[in-house]
N, C-alpha and C positions, 0 to 999 in steps of 0.2 A: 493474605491468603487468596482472596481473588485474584491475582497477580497471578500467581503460582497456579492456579485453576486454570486458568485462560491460556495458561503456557508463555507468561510473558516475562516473569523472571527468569535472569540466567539465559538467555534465550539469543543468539548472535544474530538469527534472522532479522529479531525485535529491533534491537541493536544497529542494524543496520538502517531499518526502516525508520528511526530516532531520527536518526544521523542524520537520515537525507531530509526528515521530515525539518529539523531543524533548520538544516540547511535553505530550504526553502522558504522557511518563515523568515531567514536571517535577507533575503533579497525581498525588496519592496517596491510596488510599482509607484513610481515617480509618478505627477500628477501631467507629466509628457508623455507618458506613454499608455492612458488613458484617453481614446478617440474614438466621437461617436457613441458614447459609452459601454464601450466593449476594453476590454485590458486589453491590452497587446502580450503579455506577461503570459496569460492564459491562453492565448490562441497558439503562439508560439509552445508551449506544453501538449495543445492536442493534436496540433499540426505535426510536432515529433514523432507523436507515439502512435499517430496515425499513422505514419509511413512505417514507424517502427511494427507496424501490426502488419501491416501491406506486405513487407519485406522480408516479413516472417515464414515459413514453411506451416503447411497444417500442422506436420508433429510436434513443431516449438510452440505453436498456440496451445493444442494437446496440451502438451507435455505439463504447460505453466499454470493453464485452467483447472489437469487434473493432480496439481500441488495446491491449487488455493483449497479446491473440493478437499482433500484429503486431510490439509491441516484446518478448515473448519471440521468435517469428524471427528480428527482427533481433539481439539478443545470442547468439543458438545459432551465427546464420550468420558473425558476429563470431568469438565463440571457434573455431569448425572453420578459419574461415581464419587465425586469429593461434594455431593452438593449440598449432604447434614451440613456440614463445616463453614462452608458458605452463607 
């Protein structure tokens, strides 16, 4: 039932986010690419999505900010109304 509250059954977005989350647990940093003890795994991640943010237009930062914003409401407003059940 918490599943269902939070909006994550049934849910493709969810679905999606598994997948990839999977996916990234399924690659492992080798103890080579471990220097200085910083990953290299994880810089190469920020360094991506750093440029990926760089590259971006205001309205695609907008746009993505005010979907995380609006689907945290909608699972708050979820759980307060199912939240006896809970």
């Amino acid at each position: 039932m918490v599943c269902t509250t939070a909006l994550l059954c049934n849910n493709a977005w969810n679905d999606n986010l598994l997948a990839e989350y999977q996916g990234a647990m399924a690659v492992t940093a080798e103890p080579s690419t471990i220097k200085n003890n910083k990953c290299e795994t994880c810089q190469a991640f920020i360094s991506k999505n750093s440029q990926r943010l760089q590259s971006s237009s205001q309205d695609d930062v907008q746009r993505v900010l005010s979907n995380v914003i609006e689907f945290r409401d909608l699972a708050h407003e979820n759980y307060n109304y199912n939240f006896e059940m809970v």
